[in-house]
Jmol script that loads the backbone (N, CA, C; Angstrom):
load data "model"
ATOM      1  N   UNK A   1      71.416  59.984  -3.255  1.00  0.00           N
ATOM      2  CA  UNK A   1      70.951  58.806  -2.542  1.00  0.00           C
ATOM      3  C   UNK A   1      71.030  59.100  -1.062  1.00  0.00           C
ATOM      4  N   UNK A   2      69.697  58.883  -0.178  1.00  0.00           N
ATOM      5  CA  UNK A   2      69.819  58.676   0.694  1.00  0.00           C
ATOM      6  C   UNK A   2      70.705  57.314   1.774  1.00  0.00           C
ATOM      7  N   UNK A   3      71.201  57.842   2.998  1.00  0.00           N
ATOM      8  CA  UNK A   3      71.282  56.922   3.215  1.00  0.00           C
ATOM      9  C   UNK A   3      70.566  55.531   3.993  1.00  0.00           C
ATOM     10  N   UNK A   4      69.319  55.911   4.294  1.00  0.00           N
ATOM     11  CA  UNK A   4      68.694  54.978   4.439  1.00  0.00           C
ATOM     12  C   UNK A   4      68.687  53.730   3.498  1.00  0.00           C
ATOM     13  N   UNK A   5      68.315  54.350   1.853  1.00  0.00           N
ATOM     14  CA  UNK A   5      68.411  53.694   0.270  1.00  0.00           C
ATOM     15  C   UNK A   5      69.215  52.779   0.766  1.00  0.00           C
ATOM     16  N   UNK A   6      71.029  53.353   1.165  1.00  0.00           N
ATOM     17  CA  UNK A   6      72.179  52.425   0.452  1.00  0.00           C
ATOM     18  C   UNK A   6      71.912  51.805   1.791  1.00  0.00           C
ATOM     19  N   UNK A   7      71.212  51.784   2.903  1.00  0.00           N
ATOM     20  CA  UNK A   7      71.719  50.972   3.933  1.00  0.00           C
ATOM     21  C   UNK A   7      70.950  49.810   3.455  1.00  0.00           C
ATOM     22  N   UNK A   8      69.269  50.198   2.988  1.00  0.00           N
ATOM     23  CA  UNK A   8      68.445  48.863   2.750  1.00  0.00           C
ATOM     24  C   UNK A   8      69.488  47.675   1.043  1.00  0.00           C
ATOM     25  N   UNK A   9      69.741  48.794   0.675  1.00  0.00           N
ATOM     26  CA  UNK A   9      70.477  48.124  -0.576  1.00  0.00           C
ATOM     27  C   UNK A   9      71.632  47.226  -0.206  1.00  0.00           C
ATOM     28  N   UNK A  10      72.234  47.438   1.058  1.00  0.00           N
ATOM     29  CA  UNK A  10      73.225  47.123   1.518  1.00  0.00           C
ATOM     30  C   UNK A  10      72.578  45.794   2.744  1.00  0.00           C
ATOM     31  N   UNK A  11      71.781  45.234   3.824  1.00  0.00           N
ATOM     32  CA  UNK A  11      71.219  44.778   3.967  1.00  0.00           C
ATOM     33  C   UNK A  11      70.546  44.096   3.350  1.00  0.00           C
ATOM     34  N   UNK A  12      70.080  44.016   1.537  1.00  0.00           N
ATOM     35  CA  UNK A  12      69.818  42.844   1.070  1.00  0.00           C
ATOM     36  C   UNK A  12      70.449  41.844   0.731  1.00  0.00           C
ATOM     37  N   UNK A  13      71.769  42.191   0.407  1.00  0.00           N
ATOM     38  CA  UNK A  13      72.947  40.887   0.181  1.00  0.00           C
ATOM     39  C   UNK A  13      72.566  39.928   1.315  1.00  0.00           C
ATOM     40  N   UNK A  14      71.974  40.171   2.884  1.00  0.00           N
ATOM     41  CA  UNK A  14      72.019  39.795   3.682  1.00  0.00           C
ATOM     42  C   UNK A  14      70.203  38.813   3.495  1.00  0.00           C
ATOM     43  N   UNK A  15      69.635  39.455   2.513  1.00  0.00           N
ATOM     44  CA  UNK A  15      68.407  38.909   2.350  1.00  0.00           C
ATOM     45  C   UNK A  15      68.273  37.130   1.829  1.00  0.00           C
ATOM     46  N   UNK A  16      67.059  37.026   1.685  1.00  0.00           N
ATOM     47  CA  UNK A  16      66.752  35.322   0.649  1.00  0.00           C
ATOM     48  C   UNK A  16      66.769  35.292  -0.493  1.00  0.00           C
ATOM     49  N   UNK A  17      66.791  36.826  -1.108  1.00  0.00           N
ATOM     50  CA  UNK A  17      66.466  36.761  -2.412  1.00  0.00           C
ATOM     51  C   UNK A  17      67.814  37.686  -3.164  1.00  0.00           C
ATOM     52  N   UNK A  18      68.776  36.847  -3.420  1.00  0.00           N
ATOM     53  CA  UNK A  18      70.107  37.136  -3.843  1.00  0.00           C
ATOM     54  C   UNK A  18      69.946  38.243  -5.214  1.00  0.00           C
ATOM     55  N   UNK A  19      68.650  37.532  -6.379  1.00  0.00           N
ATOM     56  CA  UNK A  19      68.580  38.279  -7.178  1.00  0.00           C
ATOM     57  C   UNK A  19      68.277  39.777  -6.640  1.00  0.00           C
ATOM     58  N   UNK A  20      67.579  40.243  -6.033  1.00  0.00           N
ATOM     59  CA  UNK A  20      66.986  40.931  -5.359  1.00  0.00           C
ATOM     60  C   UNK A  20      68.298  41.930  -4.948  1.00  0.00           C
ATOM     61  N   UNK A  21      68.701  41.332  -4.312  1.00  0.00           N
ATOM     62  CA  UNK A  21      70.304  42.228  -3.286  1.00  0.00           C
ATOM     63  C   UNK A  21      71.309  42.678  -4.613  1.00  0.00           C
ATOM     64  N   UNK A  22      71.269  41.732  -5.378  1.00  0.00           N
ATOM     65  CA  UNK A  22      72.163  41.942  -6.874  1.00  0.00           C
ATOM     66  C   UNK A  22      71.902  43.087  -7.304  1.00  0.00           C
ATOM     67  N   UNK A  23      70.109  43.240  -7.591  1.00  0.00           N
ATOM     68  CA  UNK A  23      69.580  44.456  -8.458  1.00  0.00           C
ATOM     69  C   UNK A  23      70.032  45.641  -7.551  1.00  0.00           C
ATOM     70  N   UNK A  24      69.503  45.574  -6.461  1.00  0.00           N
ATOM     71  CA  UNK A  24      69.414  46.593  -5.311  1.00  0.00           C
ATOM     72  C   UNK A  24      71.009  47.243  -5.254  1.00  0.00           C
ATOM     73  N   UNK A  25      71.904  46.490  -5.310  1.00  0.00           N
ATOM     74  CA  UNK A  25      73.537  47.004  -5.013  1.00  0.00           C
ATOM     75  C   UNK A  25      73.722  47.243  -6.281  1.00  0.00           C
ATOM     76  N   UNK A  26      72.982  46.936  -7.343  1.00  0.00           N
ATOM     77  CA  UNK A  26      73.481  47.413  -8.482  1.00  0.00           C
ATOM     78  C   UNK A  26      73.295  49.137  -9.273  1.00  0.00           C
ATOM     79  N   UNK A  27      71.814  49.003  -8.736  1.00  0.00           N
ATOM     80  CA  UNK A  27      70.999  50.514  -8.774  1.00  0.00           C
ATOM     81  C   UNK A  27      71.947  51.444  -7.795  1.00  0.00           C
ATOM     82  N   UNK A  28      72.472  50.579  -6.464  1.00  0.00           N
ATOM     83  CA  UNK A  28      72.908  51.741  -5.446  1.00  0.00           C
ATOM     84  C   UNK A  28      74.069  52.099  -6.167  1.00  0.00           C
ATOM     85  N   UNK A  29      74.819  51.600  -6.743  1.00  0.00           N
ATOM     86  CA  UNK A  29      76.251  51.731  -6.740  1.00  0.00           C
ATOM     87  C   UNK A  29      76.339  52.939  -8.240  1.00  0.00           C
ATOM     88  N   UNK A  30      75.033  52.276  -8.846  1.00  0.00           N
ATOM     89  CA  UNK A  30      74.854  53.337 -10.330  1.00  0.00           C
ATOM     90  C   UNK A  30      74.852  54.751  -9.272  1.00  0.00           C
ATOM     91  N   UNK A  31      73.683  54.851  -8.985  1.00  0.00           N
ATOM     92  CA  UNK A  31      73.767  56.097  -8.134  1.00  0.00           C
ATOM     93  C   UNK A  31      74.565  57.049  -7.580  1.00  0.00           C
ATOM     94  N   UNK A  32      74.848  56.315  -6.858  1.00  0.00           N
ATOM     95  CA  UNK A  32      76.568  56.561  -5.849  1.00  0.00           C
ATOM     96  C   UNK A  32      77.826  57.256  -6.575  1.00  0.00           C
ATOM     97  N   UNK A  33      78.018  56.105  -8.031  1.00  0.00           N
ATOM     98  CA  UNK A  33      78.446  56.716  -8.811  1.00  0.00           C
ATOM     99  C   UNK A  33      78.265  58.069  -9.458  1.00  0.00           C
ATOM    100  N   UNK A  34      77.182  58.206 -10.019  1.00  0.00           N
ATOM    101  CA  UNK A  34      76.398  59.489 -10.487  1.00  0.00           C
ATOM    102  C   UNK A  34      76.631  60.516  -9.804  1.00  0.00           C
ATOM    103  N   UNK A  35      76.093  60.503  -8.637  1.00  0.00           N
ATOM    104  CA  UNK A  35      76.718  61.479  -7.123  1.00  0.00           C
ATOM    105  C   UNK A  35      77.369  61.862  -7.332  1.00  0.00           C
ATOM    106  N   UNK A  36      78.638  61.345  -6.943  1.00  0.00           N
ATOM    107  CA  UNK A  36      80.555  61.310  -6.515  1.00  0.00           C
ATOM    108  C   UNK A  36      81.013  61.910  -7.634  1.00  0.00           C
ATOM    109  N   UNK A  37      80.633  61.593  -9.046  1.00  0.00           N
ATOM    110  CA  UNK A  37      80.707  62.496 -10.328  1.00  0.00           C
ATOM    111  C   UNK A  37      80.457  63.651 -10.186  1.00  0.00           C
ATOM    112  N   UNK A  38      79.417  63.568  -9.994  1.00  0.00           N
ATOM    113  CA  UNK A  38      78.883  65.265 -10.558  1.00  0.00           C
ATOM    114  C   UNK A  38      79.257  66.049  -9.022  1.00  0.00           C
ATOM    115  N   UNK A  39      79.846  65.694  -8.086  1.00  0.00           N
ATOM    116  CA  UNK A  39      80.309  66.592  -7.135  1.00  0.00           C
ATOM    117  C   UNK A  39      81.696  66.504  -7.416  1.00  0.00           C
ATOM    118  N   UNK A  40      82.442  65.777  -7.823  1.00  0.00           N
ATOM    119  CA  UNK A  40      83.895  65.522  -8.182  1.00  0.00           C
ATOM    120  C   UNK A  40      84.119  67.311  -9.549  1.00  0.00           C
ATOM    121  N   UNK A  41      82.910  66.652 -10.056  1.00  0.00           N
ATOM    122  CA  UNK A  41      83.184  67.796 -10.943  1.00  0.00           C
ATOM    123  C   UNK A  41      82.594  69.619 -10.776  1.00  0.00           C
ATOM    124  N   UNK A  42      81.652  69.321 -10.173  1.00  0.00           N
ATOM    125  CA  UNK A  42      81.795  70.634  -9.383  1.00  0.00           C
ATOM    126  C   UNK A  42      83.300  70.746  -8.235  1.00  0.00           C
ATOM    127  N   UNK A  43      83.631  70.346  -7.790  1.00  0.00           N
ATOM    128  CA  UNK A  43      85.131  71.071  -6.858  1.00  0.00           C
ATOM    129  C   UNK A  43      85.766  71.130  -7.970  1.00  0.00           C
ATOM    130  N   UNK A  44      85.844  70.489  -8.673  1.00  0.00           N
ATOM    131  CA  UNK A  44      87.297  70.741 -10.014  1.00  0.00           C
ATOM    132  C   UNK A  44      86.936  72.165 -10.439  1.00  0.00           C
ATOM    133  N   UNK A  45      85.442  72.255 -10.951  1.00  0.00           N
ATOM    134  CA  UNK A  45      85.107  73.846 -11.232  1.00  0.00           C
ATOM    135  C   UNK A  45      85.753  74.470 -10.324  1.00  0.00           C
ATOM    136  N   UNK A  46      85.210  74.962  -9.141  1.00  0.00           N
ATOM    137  CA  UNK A  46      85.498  75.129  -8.041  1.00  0.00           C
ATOM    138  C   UNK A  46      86.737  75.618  -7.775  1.00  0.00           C
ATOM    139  N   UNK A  47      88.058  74.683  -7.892  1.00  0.00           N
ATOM    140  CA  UNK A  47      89.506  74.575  -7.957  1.00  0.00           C
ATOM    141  C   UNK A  47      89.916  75.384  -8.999  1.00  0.00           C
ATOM    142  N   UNK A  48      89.384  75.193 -10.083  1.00  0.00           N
ATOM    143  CA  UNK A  48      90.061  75.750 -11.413  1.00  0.00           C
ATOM    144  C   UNK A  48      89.633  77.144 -11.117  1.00  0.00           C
ATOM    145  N   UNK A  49      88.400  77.469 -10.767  1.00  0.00           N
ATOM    146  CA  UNK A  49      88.256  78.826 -10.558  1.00  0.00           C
ATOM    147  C   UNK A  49      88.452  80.166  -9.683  1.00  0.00           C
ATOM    148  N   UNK A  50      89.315  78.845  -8.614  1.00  0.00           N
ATOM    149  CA  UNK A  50      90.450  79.095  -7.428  1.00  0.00           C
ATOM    150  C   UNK A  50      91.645  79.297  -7.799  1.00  0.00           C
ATOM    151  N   UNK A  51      91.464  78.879  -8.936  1.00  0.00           N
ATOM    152  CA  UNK A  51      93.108  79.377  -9.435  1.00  0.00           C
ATOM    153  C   UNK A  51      94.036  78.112  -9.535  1.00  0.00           C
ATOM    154  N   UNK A  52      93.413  76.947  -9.385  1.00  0.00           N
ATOM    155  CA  UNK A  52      94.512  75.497  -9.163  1.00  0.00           C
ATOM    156  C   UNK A  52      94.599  74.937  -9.957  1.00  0.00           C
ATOM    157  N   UNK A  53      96.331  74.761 -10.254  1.00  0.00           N
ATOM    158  CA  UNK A  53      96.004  74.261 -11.493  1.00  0.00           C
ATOM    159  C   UNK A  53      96.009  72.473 -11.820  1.00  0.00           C
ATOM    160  N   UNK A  54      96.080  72.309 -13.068  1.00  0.00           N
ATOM    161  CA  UNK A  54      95.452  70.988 -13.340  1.00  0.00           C
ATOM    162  C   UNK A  54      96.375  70.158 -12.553  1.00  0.00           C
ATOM    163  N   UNK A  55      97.463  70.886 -12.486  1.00  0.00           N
ATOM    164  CA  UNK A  55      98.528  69.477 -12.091  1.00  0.00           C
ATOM    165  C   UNK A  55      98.084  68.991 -10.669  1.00  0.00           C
ATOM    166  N   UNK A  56      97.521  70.004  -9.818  1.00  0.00           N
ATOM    167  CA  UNK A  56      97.489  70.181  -8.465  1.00  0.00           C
ATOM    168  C   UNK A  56      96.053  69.458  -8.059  1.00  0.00           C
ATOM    169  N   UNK A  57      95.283  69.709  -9.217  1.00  0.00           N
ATOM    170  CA  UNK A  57      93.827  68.977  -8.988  1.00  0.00           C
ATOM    171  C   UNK A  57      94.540  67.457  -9.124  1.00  0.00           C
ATOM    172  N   UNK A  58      94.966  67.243 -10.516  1.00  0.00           N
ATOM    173  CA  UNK A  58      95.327  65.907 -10.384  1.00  0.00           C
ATOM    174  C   UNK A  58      96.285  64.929  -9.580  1.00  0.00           C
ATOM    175  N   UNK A  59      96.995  65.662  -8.932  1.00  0.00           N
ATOM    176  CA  UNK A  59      97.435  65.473  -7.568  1.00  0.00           C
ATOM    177  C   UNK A  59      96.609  64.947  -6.166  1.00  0.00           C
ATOM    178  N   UNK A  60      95.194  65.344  -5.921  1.00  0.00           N
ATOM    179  CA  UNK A  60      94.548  65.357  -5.452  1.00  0.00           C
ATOM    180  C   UNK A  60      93.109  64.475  -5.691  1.00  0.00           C
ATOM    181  N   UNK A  61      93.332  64.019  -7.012  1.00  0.00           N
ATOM    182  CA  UNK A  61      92.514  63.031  -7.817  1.00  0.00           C
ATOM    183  C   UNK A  61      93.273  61.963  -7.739  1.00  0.00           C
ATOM    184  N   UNK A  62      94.897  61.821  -8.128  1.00  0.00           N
ATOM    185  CA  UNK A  62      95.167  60.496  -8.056  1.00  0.00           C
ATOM    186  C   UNK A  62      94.906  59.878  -9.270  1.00  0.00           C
ATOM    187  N   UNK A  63      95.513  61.087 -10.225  1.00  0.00           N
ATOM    188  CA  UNK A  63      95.510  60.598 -11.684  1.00  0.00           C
ATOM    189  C   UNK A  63      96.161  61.358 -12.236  1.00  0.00           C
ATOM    190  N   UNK A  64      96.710  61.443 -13.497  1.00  0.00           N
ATOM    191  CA  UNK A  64      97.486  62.384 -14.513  1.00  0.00           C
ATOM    192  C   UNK A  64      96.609  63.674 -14.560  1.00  0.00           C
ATOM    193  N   UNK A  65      98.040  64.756 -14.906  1.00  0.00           N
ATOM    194  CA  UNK A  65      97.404  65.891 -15.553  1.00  0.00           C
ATOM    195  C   UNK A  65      96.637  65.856 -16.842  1.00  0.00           C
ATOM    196  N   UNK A  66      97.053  64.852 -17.626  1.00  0.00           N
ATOM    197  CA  UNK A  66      96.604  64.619 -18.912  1.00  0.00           C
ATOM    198  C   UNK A  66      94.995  64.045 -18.515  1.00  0.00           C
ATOM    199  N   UNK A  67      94.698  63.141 -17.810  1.00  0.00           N
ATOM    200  CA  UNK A  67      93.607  62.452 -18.003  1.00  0.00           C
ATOM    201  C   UNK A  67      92.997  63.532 -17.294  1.00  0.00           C
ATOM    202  N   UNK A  68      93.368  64.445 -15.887  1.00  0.00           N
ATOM    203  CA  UNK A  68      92.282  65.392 -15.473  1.00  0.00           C
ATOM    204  C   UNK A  68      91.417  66.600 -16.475  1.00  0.00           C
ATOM    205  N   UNK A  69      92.672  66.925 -17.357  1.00  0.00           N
ATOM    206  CA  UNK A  69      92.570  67.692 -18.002  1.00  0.00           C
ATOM    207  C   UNK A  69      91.633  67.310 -19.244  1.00  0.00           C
ATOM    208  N   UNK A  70      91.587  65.945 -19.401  1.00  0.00           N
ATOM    209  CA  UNK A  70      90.509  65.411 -20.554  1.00  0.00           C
ATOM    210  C   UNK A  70      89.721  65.310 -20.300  1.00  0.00           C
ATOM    211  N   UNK A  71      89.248  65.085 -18.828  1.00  0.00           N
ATOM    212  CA  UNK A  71      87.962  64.669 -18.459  1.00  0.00           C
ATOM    213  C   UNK A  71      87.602  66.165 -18.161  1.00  0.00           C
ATOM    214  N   UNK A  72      88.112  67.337 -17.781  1.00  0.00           N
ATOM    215  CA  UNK A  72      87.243  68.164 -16.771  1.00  0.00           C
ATOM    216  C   UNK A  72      87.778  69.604 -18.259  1.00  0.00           C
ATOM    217  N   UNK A  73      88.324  69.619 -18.820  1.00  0.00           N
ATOM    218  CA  UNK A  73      89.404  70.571 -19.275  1.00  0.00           C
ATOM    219  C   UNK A  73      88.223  71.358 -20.628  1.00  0.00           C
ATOM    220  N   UNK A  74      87.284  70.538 -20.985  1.00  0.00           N
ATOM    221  CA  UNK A  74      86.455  71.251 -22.130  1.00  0.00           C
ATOM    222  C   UNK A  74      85.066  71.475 -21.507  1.00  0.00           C
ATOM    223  N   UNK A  75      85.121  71.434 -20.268  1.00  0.00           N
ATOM    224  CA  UNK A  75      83.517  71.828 -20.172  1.00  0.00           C
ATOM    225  C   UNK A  75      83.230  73.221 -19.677  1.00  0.00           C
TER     226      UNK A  75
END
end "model"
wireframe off; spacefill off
backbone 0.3
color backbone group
């Protein structure tokens, strides 16, 4: 996502048409999400293939070794 996208998406809350700003922040935030994922999970590659281990990623995630390791640990 550009940021032009999230700025207009972000500026419609500010619009007349509430439904409108709803959809718009809703699509942005899917997005955003999507993003932040799939780059979250490239550095974990990244890390792991740096040699770091899970505990240290999840240290840095701000979650258990267990849950890093479930989410990132079989792919």
């Amino acid at each position: 996502m550009d940021d032009t996208t999230l700025r207009t998406a972000i500026a419609a809350a500010d619009g007349d048409d509430p439904y409108r700003a709803l959809r718009d922040l809703h699509h942005a935030r899917i997005e955003i999400t999507r993003e932040l994922d799939r780059a979250e999970a490239i550095a974990v590659r990244k890390a792991r293939a740096a040699g770091s281990s899970w505990q240290l990623i999840a240290l840095a995630l701000e979650v258990s070794k267990q849950a890093v390791h479930k989410k990132y640990g079989r792919r």
